[in-house]
LUMVEXBA-121280 format. One record per residue (C-alpha): residue number from 0; residue in three letters; chain; x, y, z. Coordinates in nm, 2 decimals. Layout:
N
{seq = NUM	type = ALA	mol = A	c1 = X	c2 = Y	c3 = Z}
...
This chain:
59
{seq = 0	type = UNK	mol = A	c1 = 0.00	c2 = 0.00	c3 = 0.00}
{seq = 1	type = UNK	mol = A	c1 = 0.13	c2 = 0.33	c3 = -0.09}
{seq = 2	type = UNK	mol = A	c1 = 0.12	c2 = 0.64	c3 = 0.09}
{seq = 3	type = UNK	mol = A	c1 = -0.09	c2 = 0.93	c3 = -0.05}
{seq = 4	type = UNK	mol = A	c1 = 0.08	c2 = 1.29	c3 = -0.03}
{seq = 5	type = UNK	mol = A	c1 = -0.14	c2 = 1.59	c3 = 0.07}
{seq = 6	type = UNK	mol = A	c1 = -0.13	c2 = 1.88	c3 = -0.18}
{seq = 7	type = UNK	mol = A	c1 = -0.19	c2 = 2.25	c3 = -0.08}
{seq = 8	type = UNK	mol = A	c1 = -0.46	c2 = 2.43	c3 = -0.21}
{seq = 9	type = UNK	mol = A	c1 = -0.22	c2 = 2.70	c3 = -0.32}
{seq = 10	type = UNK	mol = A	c1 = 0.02	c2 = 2.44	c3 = -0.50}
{seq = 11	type = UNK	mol = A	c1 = -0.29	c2 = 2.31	c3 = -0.69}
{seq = 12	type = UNK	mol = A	c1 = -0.36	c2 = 2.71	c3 = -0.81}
{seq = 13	type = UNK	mol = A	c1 = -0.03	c2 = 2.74	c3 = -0.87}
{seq = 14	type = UNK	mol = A	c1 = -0.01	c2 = 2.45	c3 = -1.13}
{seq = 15	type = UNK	mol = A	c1 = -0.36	c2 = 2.57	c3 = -1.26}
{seq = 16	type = UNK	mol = A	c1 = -0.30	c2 = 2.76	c3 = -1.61}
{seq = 17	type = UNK	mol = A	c1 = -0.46	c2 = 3.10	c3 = -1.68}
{seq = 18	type = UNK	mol = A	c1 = -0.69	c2 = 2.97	c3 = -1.88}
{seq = 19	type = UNK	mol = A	c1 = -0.81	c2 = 2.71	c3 = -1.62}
{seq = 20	type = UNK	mol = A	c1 = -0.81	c2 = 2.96	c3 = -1.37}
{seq = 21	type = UNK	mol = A	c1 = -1.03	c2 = 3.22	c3 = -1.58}
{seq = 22	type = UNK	mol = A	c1 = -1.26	c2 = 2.93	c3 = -1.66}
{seq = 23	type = UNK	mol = A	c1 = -1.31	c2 = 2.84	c3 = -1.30}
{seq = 24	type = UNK	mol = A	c1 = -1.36	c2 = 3.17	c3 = -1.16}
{seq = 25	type = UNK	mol = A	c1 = -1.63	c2 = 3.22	c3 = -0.93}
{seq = 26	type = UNK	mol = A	c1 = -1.76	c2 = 3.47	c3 = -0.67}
{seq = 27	type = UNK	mol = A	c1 = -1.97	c2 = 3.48	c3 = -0.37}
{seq = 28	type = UNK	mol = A	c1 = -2.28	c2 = 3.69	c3 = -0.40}
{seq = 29	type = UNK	mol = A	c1 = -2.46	c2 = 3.67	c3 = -0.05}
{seq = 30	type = UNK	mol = A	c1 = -2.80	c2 = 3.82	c3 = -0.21}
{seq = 31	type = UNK	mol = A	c1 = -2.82	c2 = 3.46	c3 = -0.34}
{seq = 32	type = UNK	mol = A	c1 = -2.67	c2 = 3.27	c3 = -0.08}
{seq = 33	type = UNK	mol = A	c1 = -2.34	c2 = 3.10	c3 = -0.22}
{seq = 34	type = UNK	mol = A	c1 = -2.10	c2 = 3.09	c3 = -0.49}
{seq = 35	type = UNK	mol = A	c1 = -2.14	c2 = 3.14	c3 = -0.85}
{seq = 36	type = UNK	mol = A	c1 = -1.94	c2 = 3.19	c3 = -1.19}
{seq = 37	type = UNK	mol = A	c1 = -1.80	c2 = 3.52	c3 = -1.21}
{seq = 38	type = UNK	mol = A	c1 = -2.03	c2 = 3.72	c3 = -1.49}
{seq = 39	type = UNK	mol = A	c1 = -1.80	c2 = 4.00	c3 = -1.70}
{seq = 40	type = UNK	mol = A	c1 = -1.75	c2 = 4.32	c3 = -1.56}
{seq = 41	type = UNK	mol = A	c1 = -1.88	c2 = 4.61	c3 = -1.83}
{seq = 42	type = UNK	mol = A	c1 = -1.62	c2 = 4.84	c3 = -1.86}
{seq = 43	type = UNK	mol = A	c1 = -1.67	c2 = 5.20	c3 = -1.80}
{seq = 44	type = UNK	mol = A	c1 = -1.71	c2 = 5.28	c3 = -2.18}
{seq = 45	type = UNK	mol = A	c1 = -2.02	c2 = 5.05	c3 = -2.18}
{seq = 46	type = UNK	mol = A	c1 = -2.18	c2 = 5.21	c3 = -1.94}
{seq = 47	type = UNK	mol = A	c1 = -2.21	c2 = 5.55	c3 = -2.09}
{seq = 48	type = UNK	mol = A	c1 = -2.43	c2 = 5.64	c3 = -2.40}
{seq = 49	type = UNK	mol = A	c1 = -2.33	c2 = 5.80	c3 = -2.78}
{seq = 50	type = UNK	mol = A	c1 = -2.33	c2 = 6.15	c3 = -2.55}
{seq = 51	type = UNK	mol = A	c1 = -2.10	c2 = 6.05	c3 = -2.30}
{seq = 52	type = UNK	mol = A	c1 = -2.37	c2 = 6.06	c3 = -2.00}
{seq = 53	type = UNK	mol = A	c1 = -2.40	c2 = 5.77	c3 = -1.76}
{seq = 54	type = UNK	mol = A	c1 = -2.67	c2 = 5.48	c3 = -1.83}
{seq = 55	type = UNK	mol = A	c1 = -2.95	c2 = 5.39	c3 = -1.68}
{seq = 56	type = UNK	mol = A	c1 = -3.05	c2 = 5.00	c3 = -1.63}
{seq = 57	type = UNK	mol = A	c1 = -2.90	c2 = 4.70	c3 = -1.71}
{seq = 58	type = UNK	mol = A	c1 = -2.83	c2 = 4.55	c3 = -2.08}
C-alpha cells in the first residue's frame, strides 16, 4: 500500500493555467446565498451612452 501525499490548495492554483483559472472563476454573491461563476464586468465605456452621459439600467 502506498502512501498518498497531501497537496496544498495553493500548490494546486499554482499549477492551474490561466486559462483554467479564468474558466473556474467564481464569486460569492450573498443576495443569493453561495458561490457562483463570475459574470464579466462592463467596462466604463459600456456604461455611458453616444453623448458620453451615464446609463440607466442593465443590458
Amino acid at each position: 500500500m502506498a502512501f498518498r501525499r497531501t497537496i496544498s490548495q495553493s500548490e494546486l492554483a499554482e499549477r492551474q493555467s490561466d486559462a483554467d483559472r479564468e474558466r473556474h472563476a467564481t464569486e460569492y454573491q450573498p443576495s443569493r446565498g453561495g458561490w457562483f461563476k463570475a459574470e464579466p464586468q462592463p467596462s466604463q465605456e459600456q456604461d455611458r451612452d453616444s453623448s458620453g452621459g451615464r446609463r440607466w439600467g442593465r443590458r
